[in-house]
PyMOL Python script that loads the backbone (N, CA, C, O; Angstrom):
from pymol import cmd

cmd.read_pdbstr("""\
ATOM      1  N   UNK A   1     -50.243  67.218  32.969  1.00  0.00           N
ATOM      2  CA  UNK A   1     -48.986  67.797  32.533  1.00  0.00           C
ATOM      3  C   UNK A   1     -48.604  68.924  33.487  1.00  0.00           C
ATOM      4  O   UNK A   1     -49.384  69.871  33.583  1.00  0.00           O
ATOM      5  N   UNK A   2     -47.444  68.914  34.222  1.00  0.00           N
ATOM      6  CA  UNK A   2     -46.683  69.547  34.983  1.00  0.00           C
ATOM      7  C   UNK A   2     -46.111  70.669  34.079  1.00  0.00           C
ATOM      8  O   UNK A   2     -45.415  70.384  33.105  1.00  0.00           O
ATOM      9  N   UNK A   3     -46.445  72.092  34.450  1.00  0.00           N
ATOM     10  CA  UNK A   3     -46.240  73.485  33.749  1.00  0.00           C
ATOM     11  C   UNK A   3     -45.015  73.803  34.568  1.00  0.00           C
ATOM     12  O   UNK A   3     -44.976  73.522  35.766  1.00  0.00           O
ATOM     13  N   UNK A   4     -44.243  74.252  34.081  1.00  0.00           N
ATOM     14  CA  UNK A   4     -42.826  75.020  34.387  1.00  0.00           C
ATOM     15  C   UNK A   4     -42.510  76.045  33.923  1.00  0.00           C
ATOM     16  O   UNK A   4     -42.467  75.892  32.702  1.00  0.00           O
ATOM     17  N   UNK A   5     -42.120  77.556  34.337  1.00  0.00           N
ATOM     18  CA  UNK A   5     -41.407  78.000  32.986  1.00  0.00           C
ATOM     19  C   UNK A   5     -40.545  78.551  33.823  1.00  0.00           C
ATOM     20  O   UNK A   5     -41.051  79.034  34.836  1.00  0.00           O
ATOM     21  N   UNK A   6     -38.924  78.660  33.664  1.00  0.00           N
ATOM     22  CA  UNK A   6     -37.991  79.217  34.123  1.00  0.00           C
ATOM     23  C   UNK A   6     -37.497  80.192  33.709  1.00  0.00           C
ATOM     24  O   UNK A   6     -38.215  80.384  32.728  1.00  0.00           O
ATOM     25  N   UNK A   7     -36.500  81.306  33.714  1.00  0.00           N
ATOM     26  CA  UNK A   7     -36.049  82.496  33.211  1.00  0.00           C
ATOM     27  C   UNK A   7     -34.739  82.161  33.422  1.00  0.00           C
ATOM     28  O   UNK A   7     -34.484  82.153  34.626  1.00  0.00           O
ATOM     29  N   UNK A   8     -33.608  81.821  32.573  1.00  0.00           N
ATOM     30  CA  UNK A   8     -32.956  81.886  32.386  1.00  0.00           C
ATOM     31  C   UNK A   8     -31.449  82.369  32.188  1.00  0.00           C
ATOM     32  O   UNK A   8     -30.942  81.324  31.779  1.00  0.00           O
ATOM     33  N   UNK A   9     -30.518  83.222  32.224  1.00  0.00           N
ATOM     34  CA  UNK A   9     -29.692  84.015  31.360  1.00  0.00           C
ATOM     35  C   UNK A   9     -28.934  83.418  30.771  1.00  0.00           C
ATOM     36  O   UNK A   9     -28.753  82.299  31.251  1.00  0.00           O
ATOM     37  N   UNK A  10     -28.153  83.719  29.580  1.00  0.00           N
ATOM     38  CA  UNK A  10     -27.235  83.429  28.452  1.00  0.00           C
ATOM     39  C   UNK A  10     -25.975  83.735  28.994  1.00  0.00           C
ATOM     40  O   UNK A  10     -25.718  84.887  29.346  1.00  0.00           O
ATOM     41  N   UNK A  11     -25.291  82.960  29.081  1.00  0.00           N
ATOM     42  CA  UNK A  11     -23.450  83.050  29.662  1.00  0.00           C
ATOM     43  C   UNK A  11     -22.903  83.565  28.390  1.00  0.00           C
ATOM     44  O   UNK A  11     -23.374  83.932  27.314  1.00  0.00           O
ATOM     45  N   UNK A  12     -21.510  83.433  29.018  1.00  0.00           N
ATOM     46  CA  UNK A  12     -20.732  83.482  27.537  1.00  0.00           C
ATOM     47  C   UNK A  12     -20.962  82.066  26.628  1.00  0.00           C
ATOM     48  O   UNK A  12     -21.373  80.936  26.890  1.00  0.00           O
ATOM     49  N   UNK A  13     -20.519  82.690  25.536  1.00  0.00           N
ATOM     50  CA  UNK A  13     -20.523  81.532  24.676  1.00  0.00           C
ATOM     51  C   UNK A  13     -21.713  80.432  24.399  1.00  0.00           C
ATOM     52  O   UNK A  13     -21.834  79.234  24.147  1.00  0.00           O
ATOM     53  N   UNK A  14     -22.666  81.825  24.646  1.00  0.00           N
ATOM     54  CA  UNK A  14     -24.192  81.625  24.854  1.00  0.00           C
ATOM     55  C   UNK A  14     -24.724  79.823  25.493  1.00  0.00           C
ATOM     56  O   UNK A  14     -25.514  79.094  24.892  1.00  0.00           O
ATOM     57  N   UNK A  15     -24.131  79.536  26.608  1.00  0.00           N
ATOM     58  CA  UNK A  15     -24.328  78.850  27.066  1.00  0.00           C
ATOM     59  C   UNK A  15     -25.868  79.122  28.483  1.00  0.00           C
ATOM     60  O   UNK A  15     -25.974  79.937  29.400  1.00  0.00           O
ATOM     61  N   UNK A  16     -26.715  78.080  28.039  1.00  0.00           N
ATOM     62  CA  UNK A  16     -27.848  78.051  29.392  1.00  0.00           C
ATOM     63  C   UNK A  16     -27.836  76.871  30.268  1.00  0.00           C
ATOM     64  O   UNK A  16     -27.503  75.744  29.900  1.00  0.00           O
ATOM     65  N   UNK A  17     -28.238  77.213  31.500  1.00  0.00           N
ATOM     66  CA  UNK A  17     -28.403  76.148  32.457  1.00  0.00           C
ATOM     67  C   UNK A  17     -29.748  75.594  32.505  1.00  0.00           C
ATOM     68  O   UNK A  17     -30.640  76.435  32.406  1.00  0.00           O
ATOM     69  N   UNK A  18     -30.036  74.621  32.607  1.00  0.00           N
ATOM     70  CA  UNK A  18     -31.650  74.359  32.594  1.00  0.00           C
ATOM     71  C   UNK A  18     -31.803  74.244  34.368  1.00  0.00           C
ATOM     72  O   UNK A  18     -31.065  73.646  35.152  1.00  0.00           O
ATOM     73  N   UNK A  19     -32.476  74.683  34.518  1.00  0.00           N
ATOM     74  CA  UNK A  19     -32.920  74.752  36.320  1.00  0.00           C
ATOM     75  C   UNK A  19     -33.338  73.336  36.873  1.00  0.00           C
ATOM     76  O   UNK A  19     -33.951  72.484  36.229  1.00  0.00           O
ATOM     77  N   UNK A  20     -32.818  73.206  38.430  1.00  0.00           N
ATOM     78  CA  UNK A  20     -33.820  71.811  38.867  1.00  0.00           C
ATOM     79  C   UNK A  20     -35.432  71.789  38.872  1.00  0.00           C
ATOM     80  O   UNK A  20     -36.044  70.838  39.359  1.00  0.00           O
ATOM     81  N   UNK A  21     -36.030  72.823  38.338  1.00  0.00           N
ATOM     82  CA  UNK A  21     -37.244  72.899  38.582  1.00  0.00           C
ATOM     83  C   UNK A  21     -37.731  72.533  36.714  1.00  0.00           C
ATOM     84  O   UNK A  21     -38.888  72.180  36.486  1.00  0.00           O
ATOM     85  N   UNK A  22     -37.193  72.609  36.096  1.00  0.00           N
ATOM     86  CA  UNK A  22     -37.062  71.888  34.828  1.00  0.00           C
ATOM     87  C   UNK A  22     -36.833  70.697  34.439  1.00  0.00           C
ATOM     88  O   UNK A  22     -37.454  70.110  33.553  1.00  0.00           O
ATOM     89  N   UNK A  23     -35.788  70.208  35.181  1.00  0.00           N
ATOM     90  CA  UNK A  23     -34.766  68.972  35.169  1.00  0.00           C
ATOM     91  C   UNK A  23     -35.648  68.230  36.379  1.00  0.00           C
ATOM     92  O   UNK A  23     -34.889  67.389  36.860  1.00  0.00           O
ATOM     93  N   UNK A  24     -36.894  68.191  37.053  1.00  0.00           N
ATOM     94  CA  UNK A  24     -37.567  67.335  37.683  1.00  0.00           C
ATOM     95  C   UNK A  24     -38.807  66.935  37.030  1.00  0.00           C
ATOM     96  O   UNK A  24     -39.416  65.873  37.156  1.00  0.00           O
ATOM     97  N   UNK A  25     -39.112  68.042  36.248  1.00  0.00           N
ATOM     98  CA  UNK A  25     -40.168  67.591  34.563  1.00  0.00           C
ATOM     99  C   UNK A  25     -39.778  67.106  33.635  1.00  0.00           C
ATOM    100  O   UNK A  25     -40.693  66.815  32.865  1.00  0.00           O
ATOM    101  N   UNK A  26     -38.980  66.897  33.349  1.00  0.00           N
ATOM    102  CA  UNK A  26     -38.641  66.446  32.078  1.00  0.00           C
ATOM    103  C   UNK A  26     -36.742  65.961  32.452  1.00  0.00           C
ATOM    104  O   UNK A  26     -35.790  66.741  32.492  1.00  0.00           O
ATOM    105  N   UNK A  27     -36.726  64.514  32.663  1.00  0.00           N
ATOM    106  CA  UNK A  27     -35.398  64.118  33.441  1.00  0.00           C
ATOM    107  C   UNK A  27     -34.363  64.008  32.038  1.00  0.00           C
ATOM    108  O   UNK A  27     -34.473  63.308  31.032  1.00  0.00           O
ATOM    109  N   UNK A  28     -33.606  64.741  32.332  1.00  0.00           N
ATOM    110  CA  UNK A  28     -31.931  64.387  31.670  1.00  0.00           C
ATOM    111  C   UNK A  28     -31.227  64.318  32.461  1.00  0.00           C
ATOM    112  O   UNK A  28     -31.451  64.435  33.666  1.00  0.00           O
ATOM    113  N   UNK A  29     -29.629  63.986  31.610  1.00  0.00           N
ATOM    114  CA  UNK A  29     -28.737  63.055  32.459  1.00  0.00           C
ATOM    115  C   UNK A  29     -27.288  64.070  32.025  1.00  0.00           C
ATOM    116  O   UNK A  29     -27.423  64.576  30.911  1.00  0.00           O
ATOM    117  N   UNK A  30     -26.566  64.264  32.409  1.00  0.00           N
ATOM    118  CA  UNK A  30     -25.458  65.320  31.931  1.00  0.00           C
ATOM    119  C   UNK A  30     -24.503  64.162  30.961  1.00  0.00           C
ATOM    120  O   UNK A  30     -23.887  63.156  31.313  1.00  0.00           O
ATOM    121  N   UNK A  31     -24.681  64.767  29.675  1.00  0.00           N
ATOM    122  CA  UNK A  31     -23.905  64.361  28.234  1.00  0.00           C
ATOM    123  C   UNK A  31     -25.215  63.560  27.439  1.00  0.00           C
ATOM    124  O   UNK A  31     -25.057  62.684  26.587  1.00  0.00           O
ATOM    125  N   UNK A  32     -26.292  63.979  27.835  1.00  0.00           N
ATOM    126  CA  UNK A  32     -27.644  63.669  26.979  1.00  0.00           C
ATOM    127  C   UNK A  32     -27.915  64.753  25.596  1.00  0.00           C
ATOM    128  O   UNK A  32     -28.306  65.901  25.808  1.00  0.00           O
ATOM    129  N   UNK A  33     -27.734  64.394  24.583  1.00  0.00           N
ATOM    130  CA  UNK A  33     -28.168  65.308  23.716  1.00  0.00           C
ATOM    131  C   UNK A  33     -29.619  65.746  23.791  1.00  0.00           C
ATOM    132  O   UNK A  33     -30.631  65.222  24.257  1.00  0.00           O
ATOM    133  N   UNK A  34     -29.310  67.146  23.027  1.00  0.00           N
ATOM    134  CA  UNK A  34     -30.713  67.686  22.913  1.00  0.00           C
ATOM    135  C   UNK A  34     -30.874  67.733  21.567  1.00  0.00           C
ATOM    136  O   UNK A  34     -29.996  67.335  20.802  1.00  0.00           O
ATOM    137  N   UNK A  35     -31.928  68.187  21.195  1.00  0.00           N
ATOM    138  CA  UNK A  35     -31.941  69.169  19.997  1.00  0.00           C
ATOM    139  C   UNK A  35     -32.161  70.400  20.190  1.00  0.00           C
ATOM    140  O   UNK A  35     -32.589  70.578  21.330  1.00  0.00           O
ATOM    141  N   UNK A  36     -32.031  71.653  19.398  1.00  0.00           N
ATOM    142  CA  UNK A  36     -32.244  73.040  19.351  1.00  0.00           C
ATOM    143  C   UNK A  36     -32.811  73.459  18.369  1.00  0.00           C
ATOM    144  O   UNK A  36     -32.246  73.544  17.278  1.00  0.00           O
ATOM    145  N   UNK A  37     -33.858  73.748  18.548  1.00  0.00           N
ATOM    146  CA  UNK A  37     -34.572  74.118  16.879  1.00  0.00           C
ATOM    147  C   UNK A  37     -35.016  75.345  16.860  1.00  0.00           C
ATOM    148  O   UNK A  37     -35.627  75.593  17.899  1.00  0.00           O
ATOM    149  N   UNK A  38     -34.963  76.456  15.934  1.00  0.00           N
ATOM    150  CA  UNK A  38     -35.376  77.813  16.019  1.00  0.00           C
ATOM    151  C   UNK A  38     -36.618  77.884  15.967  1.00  0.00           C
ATOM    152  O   UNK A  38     -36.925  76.995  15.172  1.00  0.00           O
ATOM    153  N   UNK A  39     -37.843  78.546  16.425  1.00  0.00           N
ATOM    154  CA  UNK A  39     -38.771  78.911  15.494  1.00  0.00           C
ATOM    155  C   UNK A  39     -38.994  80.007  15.805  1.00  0.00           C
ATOM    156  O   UNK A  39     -39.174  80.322  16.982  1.00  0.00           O
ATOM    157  N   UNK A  40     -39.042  81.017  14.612  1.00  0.00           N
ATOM    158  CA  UNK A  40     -38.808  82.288  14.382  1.00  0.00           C
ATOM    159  C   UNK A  40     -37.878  82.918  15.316  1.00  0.00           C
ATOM    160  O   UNK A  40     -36.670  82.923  15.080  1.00  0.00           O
ATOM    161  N   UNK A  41     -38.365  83.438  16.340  1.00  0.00           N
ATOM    162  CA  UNK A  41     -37.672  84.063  17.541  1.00  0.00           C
ATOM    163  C   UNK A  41     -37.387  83.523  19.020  1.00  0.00           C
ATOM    164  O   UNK A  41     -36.802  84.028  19.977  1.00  0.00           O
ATOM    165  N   UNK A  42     -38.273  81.841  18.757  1.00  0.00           N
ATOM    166  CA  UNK A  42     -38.293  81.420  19.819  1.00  0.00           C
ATOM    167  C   UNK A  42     -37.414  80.070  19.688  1.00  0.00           C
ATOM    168  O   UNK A  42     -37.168  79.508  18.621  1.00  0.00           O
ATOM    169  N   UNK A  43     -36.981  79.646  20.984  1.00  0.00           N
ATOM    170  CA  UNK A  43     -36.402  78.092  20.584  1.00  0.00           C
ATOM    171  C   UNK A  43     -37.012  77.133  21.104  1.00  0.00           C
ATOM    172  O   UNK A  43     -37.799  77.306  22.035  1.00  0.00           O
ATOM    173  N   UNK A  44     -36.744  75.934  20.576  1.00  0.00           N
ATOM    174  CA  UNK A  44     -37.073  74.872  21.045  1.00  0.00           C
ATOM    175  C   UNK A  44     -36.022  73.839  21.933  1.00  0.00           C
ATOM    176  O   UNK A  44     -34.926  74.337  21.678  1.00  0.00           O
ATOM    177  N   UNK A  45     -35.877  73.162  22.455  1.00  0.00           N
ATOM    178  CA  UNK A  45     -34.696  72.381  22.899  1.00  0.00           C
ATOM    179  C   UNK A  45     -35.566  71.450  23.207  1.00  0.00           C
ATOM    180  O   UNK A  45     -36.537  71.862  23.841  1.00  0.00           O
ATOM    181  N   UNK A  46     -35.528  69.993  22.894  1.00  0.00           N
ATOM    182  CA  UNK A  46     -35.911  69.108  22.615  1.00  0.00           C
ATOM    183  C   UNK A  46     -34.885  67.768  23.319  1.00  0.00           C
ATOM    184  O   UNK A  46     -33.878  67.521  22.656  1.00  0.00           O
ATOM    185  N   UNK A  47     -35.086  66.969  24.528  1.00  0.00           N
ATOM    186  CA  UNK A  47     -33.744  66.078  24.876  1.00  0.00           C
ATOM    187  C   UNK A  47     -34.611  64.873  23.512  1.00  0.00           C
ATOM    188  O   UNK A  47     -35.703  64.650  22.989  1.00  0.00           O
ATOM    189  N   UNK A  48     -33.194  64.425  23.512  1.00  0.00           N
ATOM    190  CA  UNK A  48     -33.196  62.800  22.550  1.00  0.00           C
ATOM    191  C   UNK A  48     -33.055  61.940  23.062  1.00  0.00           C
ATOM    192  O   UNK A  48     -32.601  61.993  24.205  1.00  0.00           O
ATOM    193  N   UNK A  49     -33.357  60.809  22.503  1.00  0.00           N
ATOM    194  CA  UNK A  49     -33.644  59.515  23.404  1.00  0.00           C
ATOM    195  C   UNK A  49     -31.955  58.978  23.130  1.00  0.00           C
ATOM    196  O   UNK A  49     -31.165  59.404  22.287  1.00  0.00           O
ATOM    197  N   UNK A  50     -31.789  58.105  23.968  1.00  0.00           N
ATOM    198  CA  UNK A  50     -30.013  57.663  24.135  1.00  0.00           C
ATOM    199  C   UNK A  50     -30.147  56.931  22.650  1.00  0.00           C
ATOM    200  O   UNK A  50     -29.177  57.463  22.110  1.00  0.00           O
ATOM    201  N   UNK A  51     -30.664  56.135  21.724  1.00  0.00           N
ATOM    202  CA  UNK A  51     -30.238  55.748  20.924  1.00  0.00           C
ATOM    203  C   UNK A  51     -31.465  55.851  20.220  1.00  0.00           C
ATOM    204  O   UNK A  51     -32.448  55.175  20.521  1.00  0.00           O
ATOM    205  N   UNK A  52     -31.431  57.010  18.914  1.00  0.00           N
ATOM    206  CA  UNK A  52     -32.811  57.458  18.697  1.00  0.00           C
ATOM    207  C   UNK A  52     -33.159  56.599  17.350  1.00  0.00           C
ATOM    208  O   UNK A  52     -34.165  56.835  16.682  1.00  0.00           O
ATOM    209  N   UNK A  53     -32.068  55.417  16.973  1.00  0.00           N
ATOM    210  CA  UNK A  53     -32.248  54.820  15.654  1.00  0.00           C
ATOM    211  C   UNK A  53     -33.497  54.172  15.734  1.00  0.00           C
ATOM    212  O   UNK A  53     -34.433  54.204  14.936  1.00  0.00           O
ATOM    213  N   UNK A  54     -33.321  53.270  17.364  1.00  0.00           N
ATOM    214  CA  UNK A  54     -34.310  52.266  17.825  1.00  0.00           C
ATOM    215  C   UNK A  54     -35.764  52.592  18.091  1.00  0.00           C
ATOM    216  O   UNK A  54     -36.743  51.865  17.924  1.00  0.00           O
ATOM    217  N   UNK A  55     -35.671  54.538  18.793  1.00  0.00           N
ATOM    218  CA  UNK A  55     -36.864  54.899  18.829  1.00  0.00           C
ATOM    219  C   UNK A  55     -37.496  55.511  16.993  1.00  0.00           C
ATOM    220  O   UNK A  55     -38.713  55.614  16.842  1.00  0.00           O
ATOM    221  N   UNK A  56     -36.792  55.763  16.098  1.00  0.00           N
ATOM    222  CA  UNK A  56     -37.134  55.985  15.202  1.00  0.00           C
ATOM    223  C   UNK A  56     -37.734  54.546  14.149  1.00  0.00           C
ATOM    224  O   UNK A  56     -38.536  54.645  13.221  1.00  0.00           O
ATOM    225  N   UNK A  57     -37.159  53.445  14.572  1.00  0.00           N
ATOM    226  CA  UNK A  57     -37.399  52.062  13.916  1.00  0.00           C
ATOM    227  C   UNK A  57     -38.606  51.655  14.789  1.00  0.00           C
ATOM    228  O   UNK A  57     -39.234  50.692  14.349  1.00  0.00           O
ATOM    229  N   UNK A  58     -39.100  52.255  16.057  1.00  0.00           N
ATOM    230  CA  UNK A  58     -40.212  52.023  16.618  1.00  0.00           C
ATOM    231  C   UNK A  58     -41.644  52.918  16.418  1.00  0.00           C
ATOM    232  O   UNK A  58     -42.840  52.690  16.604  1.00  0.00           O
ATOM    233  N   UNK A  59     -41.203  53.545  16.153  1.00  0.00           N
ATOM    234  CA  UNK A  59     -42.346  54.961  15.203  1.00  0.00           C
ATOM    235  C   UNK A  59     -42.799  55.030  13.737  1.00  0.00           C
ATOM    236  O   UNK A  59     -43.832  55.459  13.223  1.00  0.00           O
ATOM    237  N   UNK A  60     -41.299  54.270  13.053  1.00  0.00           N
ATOM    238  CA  UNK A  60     -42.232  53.817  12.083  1.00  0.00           C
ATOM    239  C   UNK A  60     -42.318  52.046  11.713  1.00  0.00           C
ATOM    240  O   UNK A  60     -42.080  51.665  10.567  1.00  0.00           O
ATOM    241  N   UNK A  61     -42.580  51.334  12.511  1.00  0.00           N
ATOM    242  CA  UNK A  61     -42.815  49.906  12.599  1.00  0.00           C
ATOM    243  C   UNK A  61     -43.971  49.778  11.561  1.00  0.00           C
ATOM    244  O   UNK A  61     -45.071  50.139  11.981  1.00  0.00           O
ATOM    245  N   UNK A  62     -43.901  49.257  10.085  1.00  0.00           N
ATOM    246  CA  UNK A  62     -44.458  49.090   9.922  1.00  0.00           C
ATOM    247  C   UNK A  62     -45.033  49.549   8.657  1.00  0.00           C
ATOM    248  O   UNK A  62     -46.025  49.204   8.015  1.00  0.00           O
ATOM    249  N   UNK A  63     -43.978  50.565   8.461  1.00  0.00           N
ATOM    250  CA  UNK A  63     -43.790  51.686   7.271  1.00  0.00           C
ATOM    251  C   UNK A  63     -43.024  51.435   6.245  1.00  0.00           C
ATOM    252  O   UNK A  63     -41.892  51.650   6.678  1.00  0.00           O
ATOM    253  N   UNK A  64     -42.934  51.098   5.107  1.00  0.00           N
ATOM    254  CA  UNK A  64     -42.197  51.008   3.882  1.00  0.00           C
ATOM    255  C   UNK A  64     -41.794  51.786   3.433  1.00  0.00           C
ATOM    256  O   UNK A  64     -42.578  52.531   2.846  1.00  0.00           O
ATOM    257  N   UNK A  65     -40.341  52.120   3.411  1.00  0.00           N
ATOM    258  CA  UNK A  65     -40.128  53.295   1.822  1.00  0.00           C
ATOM    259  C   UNK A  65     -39.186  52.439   1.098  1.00  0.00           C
ATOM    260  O   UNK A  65     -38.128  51.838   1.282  1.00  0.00           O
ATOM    261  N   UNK A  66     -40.118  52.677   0.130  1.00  0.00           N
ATOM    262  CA  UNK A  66     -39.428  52.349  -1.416  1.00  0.00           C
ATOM    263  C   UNK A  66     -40.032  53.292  -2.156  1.00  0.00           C
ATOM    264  O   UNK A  66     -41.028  53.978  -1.922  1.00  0.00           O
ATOM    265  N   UNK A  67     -38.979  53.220  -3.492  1.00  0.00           N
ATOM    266  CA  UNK A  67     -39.586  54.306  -4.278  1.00  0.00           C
ATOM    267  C   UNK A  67     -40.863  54.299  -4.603  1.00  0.00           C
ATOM    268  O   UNK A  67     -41.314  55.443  -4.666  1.00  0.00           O
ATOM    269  N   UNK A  68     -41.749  53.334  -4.870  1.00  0.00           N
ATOM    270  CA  UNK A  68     -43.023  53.380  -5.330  1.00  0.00           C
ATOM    271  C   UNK A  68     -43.325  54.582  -3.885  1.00  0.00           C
ATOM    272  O   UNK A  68     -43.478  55.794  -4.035  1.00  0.00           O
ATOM    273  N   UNK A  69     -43.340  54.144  -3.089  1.00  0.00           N
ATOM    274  CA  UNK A  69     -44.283  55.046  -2.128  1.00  0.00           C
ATOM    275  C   UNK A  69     -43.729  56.276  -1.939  1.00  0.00           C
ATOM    276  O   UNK A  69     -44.338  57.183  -1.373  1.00  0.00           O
ATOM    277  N   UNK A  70     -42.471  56.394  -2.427  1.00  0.00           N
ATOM    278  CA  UNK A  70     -42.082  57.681  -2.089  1.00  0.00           C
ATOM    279  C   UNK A  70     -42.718  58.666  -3.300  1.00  0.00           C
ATOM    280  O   UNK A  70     -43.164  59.799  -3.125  1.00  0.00           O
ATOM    281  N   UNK A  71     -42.635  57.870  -4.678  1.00  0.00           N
ATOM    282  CA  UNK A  71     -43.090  59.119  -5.629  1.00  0.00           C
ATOM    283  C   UNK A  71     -44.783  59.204  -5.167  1.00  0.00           C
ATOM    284  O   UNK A  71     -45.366  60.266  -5.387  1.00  0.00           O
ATOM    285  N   UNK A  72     -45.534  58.063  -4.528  1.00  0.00           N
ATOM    286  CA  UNK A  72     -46.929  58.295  -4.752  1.00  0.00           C
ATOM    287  C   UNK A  72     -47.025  59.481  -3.434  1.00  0.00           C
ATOM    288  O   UNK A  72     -48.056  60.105  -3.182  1.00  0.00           O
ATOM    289  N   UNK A  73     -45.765  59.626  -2.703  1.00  0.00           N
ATOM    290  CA  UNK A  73     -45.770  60.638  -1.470  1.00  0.00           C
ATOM    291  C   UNK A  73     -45.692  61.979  -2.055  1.00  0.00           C
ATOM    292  O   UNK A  73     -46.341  62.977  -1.742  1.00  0.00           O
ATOM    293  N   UNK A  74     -44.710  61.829  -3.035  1.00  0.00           N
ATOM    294  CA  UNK A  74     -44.112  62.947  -3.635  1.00  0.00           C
ATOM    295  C   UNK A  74     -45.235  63.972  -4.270  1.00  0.00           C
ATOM    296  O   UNK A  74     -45.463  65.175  -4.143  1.00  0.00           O
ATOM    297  N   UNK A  75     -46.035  62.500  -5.285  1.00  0.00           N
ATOM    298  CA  UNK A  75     -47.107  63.334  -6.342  1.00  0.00           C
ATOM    299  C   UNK A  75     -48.447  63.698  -5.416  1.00  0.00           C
ATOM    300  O   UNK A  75     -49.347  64.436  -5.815  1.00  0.00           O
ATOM    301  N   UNK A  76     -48.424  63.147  -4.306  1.00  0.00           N
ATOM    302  CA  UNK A  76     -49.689  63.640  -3.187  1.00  0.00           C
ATOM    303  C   UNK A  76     -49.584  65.183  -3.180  1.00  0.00           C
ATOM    304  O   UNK A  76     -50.205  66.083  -3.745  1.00  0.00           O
ATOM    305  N   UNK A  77     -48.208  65.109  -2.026  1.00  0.00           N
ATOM    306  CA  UNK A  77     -47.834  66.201  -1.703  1.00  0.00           C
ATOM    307  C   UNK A  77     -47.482  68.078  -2.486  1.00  0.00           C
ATOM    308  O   UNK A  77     -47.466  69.222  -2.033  1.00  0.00           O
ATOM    309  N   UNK A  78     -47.197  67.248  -4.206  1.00  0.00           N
ATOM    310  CA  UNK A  78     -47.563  68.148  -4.934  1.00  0.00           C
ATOM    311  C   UNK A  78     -48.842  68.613  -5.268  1.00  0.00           C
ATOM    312  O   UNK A  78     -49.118  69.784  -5.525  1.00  0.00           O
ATOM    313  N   UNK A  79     -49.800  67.438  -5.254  1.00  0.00           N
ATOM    314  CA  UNK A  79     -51.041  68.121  -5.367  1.00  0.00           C
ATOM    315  C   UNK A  79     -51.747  69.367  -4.436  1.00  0.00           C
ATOM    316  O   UNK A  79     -52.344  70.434  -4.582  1.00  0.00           O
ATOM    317  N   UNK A  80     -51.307  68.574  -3.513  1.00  0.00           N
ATOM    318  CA  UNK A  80     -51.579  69.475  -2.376  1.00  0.00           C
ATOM    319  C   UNK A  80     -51.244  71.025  -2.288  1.00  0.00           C
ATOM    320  O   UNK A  80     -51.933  71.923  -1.806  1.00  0.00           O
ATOM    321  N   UNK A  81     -49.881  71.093  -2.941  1.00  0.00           N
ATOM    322  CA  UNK A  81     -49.703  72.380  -2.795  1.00  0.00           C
ATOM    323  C   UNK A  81     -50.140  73.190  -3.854  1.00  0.00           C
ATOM    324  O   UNK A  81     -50.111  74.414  -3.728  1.00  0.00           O
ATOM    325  N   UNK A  82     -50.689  72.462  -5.256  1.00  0.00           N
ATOM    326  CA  UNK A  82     -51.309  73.535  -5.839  1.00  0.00           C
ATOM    327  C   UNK A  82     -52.158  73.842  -5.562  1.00  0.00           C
ATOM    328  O   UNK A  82     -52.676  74.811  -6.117  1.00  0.00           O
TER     329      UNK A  82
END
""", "prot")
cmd.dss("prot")
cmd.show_as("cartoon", "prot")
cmd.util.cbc("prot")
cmd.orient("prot")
């Protein structure tokens, strides 16, 4: 795994550029979505795959939801948290 870390600044309209030294690790394409996810103080930006239905129908190949499995998910997951 190829380490990068760039420094950035915030434009107006809090817009960032991602650097070519970024954009040769990890390839996007200009009008590629990302995601942006907070955590706490830090962010995440995450690119998405061009059609993420297909990669999401490929991740869970294989997986059922119906309600049966969702409540036996549900009543797991409550246990758990007591």
């Amino acid at each position: 795994m190829v380490m990068v870390m760039e420094v950035v600044e915030v434009a107006d309209r809090y817009r960032i550029t991602i650097t070519r030294a970024v954009r040769e690790v990890v390839p996007l394409r200009v009008g590629q979505k990302v995601a942006v996810v907070p955590f706490g103080e830090r962010i995440l930006v995450q690119p998405l795959p061009e059609k993420p239905e297909e990669k999401l129908a490929q991740l869970t190949k294989g997986v059922i939801f119906d309600r049966e499995a969702r409540r036996k998910a549900s009543k797991f997951l409550t246990s758990q948290a007591e």
